[in-house]
Structures are given as structure tokens and as C-alpha cells.
py3Dmol code that shows the C-alpha trace and the ligand (Angstrom):
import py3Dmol

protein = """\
ATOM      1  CA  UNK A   1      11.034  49.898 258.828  1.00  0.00           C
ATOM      2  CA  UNK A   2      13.652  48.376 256.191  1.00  0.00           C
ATOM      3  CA  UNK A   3      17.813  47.777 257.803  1.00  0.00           C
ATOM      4  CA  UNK A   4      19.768  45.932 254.828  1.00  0.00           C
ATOM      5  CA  UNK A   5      23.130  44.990 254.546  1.00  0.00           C
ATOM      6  CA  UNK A   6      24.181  44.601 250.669  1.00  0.00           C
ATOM      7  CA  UNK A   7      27.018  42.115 251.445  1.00  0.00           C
ATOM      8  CA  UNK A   8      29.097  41.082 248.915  1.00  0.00           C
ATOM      9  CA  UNK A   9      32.522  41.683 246.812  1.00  0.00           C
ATOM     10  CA  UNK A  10      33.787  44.363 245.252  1.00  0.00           C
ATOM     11  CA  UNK A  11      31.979  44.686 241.946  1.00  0.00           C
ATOM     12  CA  UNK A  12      28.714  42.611 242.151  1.00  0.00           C
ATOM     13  CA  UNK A  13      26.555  45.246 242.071  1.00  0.00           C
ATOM     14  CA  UNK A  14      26.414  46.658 245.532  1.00  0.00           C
ATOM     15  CA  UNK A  15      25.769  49.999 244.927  1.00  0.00           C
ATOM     16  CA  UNK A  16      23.770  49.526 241.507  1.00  0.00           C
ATOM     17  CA  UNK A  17      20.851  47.563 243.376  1.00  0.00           C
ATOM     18  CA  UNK A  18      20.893  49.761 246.459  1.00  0.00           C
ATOM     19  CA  UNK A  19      20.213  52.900 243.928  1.00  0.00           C
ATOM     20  CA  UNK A  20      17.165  50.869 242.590  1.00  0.00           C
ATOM     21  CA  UNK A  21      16.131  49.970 246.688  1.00  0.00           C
ATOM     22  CA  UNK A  22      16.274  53.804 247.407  1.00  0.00           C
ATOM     23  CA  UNK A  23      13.550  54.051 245.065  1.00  0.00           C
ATOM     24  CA  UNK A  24      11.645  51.130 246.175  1.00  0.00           C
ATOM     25  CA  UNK A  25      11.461  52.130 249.972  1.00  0.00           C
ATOM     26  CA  UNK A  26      12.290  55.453 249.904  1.00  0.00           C
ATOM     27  CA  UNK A  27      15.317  54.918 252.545  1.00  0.00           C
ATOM     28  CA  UNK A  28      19.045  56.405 252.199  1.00  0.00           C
ATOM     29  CA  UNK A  29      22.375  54.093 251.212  1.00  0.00           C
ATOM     30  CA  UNK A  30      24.657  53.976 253.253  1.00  0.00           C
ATOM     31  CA  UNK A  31      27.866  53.387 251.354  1.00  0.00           C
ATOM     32  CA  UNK A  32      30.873  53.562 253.569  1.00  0.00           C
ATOM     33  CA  UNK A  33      32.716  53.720 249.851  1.00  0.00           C
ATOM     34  CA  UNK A  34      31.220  56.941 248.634  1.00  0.00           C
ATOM     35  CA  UNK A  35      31.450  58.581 252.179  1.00  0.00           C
ATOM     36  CA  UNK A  36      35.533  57.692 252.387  1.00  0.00           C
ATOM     37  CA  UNK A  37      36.009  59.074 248.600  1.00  0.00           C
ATOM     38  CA  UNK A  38      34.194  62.411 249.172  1.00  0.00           C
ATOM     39  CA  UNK A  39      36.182  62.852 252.533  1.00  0.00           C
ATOM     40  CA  UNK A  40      39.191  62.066 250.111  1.00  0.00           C
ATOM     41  CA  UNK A  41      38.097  64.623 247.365  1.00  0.00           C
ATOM     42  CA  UNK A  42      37.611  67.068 250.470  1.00  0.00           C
ATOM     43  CA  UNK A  43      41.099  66.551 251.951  1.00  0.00           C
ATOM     44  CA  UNK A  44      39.644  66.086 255.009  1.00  0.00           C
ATOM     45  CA  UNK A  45      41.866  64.651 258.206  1.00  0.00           C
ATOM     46  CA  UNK A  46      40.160  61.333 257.727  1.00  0.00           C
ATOM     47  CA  UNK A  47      40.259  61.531 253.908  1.00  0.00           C
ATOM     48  CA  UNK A  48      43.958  61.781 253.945  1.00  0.00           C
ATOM     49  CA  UNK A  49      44.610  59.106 256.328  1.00  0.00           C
ATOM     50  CA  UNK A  50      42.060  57.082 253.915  1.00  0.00           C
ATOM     51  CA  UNK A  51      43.560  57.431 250.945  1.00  0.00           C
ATOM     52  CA  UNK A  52      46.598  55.368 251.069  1.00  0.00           C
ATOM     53  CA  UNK A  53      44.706  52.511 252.245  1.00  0.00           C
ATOM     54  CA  UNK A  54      41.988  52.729 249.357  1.00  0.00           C
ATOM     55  CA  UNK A  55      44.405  53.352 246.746  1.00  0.00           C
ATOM     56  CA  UNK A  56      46.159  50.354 247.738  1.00  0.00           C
ATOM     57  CA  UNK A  57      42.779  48.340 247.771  1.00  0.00           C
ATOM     58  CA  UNK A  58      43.374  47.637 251.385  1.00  0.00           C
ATOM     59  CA  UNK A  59      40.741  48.518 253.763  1.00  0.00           C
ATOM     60  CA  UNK A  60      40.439  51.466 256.210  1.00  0.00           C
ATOM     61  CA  UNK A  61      41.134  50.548 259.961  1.00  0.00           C
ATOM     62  CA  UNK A  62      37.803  49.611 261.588  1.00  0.00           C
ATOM     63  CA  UNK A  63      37.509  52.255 264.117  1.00  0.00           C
ATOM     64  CA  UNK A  64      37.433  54.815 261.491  1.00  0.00           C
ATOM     65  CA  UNK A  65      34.819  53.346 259.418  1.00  0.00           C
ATOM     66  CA  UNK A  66      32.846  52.297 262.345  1.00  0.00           C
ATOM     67  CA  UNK A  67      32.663  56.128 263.235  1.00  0.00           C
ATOM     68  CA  UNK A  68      31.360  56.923 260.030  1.00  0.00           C
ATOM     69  CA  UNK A  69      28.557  54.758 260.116  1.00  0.00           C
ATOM     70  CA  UNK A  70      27.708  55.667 263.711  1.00  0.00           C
ATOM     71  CA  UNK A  71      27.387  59.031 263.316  1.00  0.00           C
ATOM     72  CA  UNK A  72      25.322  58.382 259.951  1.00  0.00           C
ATOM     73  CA  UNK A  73      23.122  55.872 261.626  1.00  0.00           C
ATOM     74  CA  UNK A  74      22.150  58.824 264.274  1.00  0.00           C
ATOM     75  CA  UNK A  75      20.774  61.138 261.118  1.00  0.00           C
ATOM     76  CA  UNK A  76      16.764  61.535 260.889  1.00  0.00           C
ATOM     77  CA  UNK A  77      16.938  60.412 257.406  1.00  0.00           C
ATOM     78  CA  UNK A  78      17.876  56.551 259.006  1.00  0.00           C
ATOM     79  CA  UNK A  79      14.700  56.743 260.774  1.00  0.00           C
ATOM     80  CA  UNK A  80      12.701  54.955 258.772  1.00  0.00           C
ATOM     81  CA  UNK A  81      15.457  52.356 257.473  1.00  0.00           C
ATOM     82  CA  UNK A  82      18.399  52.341 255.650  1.00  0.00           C
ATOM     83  CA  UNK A  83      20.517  49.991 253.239  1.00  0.00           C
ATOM     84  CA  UNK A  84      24.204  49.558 254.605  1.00  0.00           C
ATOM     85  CA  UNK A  85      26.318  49.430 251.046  1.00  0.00           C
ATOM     86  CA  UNK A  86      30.127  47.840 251.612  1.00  0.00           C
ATOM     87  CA  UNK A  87      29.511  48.048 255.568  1.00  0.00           C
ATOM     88  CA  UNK A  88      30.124  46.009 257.424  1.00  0.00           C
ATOM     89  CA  UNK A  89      33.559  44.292 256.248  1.00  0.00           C
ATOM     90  CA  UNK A  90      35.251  42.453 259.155  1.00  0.00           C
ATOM     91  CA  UNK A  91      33.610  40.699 261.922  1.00  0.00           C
ATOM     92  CA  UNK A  92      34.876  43.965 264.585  1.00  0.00           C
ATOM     93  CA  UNK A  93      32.388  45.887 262.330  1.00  0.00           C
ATOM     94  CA  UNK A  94      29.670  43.408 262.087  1.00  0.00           C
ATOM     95  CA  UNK A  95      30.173  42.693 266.191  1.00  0.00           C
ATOM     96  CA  UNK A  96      29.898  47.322 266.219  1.00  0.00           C
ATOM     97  CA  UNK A  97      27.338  47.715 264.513  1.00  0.00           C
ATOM     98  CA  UNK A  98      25.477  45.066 266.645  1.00  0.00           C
ATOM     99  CA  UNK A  99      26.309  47.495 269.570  1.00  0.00           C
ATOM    100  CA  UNK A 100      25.099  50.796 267.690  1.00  0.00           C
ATOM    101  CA  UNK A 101      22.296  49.008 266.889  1.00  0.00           C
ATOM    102  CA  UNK A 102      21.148  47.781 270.256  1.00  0.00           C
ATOM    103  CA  UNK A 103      21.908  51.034 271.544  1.00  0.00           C
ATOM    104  CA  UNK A 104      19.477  52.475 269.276  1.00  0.00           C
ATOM    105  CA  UNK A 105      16.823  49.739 270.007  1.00  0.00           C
ATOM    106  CA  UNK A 106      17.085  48.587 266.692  1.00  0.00           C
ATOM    107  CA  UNK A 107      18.483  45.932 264.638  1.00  0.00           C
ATOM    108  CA  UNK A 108      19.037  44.209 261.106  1.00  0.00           C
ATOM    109  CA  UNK A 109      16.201  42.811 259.194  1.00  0.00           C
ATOM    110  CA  UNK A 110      18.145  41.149 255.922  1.00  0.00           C
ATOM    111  CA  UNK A 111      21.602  40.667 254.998  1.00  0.00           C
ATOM    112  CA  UNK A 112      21.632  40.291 251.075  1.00  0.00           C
ATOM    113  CA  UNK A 113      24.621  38.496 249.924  1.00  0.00           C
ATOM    114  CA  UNK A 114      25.383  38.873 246.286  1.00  0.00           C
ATOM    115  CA  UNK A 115      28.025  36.689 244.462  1.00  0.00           C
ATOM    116  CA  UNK A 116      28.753  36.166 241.028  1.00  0.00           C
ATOM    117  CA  UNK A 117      31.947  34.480 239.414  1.00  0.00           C
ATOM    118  CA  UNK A 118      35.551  36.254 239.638  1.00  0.00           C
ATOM    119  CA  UNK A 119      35.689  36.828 235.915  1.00  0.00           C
ATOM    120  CA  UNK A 120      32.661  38.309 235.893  1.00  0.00           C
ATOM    121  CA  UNK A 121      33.581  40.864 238.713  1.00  0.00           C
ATOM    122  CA  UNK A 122      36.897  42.024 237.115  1.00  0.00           C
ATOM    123  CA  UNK A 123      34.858  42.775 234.026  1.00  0.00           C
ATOM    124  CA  UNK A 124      32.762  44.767 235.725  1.00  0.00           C
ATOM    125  CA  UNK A 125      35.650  46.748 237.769  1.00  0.00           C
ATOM    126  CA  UNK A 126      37.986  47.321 234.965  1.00  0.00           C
ATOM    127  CA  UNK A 127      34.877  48.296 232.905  1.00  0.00           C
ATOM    128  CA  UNK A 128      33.358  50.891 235.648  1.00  0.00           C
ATOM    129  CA  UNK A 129      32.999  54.459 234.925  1.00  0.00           C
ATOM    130  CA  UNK A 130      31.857  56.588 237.546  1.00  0.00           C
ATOM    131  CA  UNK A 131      30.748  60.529 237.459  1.00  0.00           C
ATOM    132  CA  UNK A 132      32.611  62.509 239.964  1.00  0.00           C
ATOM    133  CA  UNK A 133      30.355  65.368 239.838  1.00  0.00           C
ATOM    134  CA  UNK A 134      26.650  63.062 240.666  1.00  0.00           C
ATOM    135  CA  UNK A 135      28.280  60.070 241.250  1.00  0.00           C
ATOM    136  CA  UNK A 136      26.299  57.978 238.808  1.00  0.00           C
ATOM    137  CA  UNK A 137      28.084  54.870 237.590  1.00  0.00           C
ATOM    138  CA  UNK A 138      28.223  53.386 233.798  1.00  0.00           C
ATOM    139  CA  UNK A 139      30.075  50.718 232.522  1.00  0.00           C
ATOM    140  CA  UNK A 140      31.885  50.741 229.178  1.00  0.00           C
ATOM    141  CA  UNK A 141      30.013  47.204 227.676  1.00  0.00           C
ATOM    142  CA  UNK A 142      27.106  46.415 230.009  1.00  0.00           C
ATOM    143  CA  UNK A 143      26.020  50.390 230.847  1.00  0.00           C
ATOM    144  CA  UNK A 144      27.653  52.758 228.442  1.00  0.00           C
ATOM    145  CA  UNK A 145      26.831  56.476 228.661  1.00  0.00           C
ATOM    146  CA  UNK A 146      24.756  58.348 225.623  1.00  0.00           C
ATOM    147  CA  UNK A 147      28.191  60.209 224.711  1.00  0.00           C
ATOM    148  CA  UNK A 148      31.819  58.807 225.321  1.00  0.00           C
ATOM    149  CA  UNK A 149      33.095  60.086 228.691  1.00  0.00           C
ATOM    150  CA  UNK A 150      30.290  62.042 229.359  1.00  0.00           C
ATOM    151  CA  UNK A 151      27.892  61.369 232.280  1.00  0.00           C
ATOM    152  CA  UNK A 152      23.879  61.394 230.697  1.00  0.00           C
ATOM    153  CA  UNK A 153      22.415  63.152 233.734  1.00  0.00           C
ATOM    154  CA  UNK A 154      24.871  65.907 234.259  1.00  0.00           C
ATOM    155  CA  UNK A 155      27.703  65.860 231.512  1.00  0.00           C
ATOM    156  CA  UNK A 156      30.462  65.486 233.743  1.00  0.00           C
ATOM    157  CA  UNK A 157      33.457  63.774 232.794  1.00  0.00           C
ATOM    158  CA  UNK A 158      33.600  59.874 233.816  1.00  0.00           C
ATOM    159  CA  UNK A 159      36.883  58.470 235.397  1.00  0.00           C
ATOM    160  CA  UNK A 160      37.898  55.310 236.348  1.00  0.00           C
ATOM    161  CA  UNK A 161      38.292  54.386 240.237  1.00  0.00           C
ATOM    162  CA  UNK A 162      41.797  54.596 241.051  1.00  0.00           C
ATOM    163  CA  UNK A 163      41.309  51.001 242.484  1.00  0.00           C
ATOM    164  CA  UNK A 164      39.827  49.475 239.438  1.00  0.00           C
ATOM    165  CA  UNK A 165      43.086  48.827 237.919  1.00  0.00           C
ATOM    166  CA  UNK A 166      43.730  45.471 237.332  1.00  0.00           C
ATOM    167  CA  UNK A 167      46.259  44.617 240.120  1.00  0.00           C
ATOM    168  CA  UNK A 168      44.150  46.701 243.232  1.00  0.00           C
ATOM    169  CA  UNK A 169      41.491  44.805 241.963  1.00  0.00           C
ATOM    170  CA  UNK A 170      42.552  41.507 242.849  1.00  0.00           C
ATOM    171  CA  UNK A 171      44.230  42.377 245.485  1.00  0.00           C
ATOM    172  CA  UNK A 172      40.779  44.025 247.376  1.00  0.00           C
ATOM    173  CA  UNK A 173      39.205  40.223 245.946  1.00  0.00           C
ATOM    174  CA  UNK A 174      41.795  38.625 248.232  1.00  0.00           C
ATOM    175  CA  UNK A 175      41.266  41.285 250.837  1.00  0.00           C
ATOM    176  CA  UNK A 176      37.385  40.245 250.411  1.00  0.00           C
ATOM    177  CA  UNK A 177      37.842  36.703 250.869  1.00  0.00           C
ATOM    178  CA  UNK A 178      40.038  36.936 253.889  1.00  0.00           C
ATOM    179  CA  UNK A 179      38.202  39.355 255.581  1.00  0.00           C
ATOM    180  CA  UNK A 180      34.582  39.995 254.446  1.00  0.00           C
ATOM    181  CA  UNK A 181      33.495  36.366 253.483  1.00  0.00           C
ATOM    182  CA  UNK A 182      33.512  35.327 256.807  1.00  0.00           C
ATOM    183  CA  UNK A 183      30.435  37.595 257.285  1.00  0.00           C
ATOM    184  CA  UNK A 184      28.319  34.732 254.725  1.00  0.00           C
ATOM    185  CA  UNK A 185      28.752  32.590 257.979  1.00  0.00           C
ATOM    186  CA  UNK A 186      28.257  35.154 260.410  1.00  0.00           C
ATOM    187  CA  UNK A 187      24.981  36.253 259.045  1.00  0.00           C
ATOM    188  CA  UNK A 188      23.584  32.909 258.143  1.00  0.00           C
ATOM    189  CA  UNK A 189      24.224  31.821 261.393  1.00  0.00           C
ATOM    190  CA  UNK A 190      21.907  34.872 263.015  1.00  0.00           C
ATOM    191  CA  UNK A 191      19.116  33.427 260.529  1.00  0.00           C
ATOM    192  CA  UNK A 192      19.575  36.796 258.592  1.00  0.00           C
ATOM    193  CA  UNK A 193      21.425  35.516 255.357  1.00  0.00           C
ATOM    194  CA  UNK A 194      19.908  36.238 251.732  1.00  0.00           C
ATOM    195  CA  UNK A 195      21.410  34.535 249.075  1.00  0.00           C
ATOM    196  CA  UNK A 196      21.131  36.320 245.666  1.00  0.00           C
ATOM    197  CA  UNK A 197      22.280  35.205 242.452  1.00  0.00           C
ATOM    198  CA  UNK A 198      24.476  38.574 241.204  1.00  0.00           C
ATOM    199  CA  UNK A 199      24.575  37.603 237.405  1.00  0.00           C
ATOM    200  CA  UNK A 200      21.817  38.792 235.190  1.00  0.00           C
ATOM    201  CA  UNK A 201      20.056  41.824 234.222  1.00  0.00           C
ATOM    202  CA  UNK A 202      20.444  44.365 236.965  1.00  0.00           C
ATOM    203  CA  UNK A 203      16.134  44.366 236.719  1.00  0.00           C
ATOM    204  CA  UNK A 204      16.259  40.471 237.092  1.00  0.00           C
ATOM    205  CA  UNK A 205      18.672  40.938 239.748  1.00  0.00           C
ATOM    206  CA  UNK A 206      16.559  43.490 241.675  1.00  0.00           C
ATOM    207  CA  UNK A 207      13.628  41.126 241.673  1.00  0.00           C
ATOM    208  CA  UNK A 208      15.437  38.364 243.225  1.00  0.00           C
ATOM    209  CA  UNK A 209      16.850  40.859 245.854  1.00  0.00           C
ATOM    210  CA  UNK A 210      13.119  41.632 246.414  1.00  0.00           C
ATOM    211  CA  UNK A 211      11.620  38.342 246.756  1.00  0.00           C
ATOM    212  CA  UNK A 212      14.374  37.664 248.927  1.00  0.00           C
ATOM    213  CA  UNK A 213      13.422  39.571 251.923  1.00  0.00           C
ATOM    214  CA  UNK A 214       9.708  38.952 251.099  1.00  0.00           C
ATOM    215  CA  UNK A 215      10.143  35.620 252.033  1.00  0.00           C
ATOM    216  CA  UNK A 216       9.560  34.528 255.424  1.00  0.00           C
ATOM    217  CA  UNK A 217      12.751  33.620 257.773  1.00  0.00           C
ATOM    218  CA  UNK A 218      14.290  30.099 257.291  1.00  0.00           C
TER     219      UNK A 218
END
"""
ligand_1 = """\
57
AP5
P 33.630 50.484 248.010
O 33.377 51.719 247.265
O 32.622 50.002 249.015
O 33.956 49.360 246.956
P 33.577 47.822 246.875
O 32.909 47.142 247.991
O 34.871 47.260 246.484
O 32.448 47.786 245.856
P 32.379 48.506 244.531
O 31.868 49.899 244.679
O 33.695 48.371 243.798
O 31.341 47.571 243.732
P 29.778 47.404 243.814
O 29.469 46.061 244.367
O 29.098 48.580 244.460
O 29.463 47.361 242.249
P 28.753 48.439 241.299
O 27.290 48.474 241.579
O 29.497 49.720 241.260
O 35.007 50.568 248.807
C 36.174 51.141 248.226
C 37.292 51.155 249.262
O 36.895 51.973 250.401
C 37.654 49.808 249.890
O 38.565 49.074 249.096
C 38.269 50.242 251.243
O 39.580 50.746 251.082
C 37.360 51.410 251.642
N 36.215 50.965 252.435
C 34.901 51.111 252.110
N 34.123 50.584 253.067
C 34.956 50.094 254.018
C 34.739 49.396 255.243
N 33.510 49.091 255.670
N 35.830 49.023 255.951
C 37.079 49.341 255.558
N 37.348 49.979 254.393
C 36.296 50.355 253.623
O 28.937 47.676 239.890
C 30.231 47.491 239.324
C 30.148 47.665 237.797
O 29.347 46.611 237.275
C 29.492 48.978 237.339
O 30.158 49.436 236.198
C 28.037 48.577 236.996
O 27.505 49.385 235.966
C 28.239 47.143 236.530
N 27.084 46.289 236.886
C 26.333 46.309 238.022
N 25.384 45.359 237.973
C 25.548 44.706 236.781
C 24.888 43.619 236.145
N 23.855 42.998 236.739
N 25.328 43.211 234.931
C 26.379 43.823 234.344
N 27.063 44.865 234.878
C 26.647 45.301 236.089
"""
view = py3Dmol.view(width=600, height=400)
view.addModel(protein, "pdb")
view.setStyle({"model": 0}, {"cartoon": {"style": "trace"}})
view.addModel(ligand_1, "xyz")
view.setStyle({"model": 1}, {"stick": {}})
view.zoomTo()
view.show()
């Protein structure tokens, strides 16, 4: 059994390596992201009390996303692992999921933390292109799709996140480094911690991820 956390900020890859861990270990992302934007597309209750808050790159009010991820952590799919993707953000959430956890007689094996540079993360965000039908994600430079606009696996036409304009985006950095980074310490100081280098080739990066939790616990 495989629990991850892919901790890091917005941009470094997150959701890019957990595609590639599906694949290696053949357990579901969890990404509180993607769950929040479909409930928005769907108009849902929550998805309309979301959307003000993600637009603004501020984030959701922790009992809501905690919710979420408790009711997804209960699915059969979870049984055999799963790879939390932008969850958890604040301590509250990281001190929740503990509890969800424990209720389930379970707990985290690895938190990955990713970082790379701040110039490097708003290239990345104001380059992103993401498919709303399949939700794959290009980038205009560093992953452009075969045709302009058009997404390679199912020709839908790419957008750009409403919050990866310029000004959300460093305003969810500072959200990030107010409330998320904390978690670095948090983690590390459970002996869970990961440190991965986020710049590279997303291959190179996926390797280091790898080796990462391969290694034996310091
Ligand atoms: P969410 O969707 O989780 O956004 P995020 O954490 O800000 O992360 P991103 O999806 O922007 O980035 P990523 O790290 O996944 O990078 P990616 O792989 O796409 O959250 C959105 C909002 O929802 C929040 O602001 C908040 O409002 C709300 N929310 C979600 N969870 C919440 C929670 N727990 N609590 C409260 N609110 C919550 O890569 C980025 C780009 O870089 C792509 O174009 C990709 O192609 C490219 N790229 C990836 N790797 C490389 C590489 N190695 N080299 C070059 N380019 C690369």
C-alpha cells in the first residue's frame, strides 16, 4: 500500500508527476483542485460557494475541502493507496486528515515536497493550458499540443485556468507561503518529508520522486 502527499506550490508540477505515479502504482489522485473545478463546472451547492474563493486564488474554507477528501478517502478505489494532489494546505487539514486516517487504521507513508524557483513557477502558470473536456494539461513552451488550442487525445479546446492570470497567481504564491509552507516543517518533523528538486525534465523529475520514497526513513 502507497499514501502520498504531493506537497508543494502552485505550479511545480503537482499534478503532472502524480499522472505519471498513477501509472507506476496503479493508485487514484486525489486532487482536491480538479474535484472543486468539476463541482464548479456542475454548479453544484459547493461549487458555487467555491468559486469565488478560487477565482480569487484564495483557498476554500477547510471544512469544505476536508469533506471532500473524507468522503473520497472512504471509496474502494483508495484501498490500495492513493496520491493526495494540493491536499492538505493548512495545518487544520494536515491535523484532519491525521484523524480520517487513524480512523481508518491507516496513515501516510511519504510526503513529497517539490520546489522550484518563483520565476520558474509563473512560467509555468501563465503558460498552462488545460483540456476541459479530459482534463489533460499542456503548456504553450515546455508541453505544446500537436495543433494550436487543440487537446492531442481528444480535440477539445484548451483554456487557460481562470487563476493563472498573472495577478491570482501571485497572490495564491503568497497564499502558499503563508499557509501551506508551514506543512515542509510539519512533515519533516513526523520523519515523513521528501525533498525533490522540481526543475528538470518532468522524466528526470519522476525519477527523483521515485528514489525518494525508495529510500529508507531518515
Ligand atoms: P489546485 O488545482 O490544487 O492548484 P495548485 O496547487 O495551485 O496547483 P496547480 O494545479 O496550479 O499546479 P501543479 O503543481 O499541479 O502543476 P502542473 O502539474 O499543472 O488548486 C486550485 C484552487 O482550488 C486553489 O487556489 C484553491 O482555491 C482551491 N483548493 C484546492 N485544494 C484546496 C485545499 N486543499 N484547500 C483549500 N482550497 C483548495 O504544472 C504546471 C504547468 O507546468 C503545466 O503547464 C505543465 O505542463 C508544466 N510543467 C510541469 N512539470 C514541468 C517541468 N518539469 N518542466 C516544465 N514544465 C512543467
Amino acid at each position: 500500500m502507497t499514501n502520498l502527499i504531493l506537497l508543494g506550490p502552485p505550479g511545480v508540477g503537482k499534478g503532472t508527476q502524480a499522472k505519471l505515479l498513477i501509472e507506476k502504482f496503479g493508485i487514484p489522485q486525489i486532487s482536491t483542485g480538479d474535484i472543486l473545478r468539476a463541482a464548479v463546472k456542475e454548479l453544484t451547492p459547493m461549487g458555487v460557494k467555491a468559486k469565488g474563493f478560487m477565482d480569487s486564488g484564495a483557498l476554500v474554507p477547510d471544512a469544505v475541502v476536508i469533506g471532500i477528501v473524507e468522503e473520497r478517502l472512504a471509496q474502494p478505489d483508495c484501498g490500495k493507496g492513493f496520491i493526495l494532489d494540493g491536499f492538505p494546505r493548512t495545518v487544520a487539514q494536515a491535523d484532519a486528515l491525521d484523524q480520517v486516517l487513524a480512523g481508518m487504521r491507516r496513515g501516510i507513508d511519504h510526503v513529497v515536497s517539490l520546489a522550484v524557483e518563483k520565476a520558474e513557477l509563473l512560467r509555468r502558470l501563465t503558460g498552462r493550458r488545460a483540456c476541459p473536456k479530459c482534463g489533460a494539461v499542456y503548456h504553450v513552451e515546455f508541453a505544446p499540443p500537436k495543433s494550436a488550442d487543440r487537446c492531442d487525445a481528444c480535440s477539445g479546446e484548451l483554456i487557460q485556468r481562470e487563476d493563472d492570470k498573472e495577478a491570482t497567481i501571485l497572490h495564491r504564491l503568497t497564499v502558499y507561503d503563508e499557509q501551506t509552507a508551514p506543512l515542509i516543517a510539519y512533515y519533516g518533523g513526523k520523519g515523513l518529508l521528501r525533498s525533490v528538486d522540481g526543475l528538470g525534465t518532468v522524466d528526470a523529475i519522476q525519477a527523483s520522486i521515485l528514489s525518494s520514497i525508495e529510500a529508507p526513513t531518515r
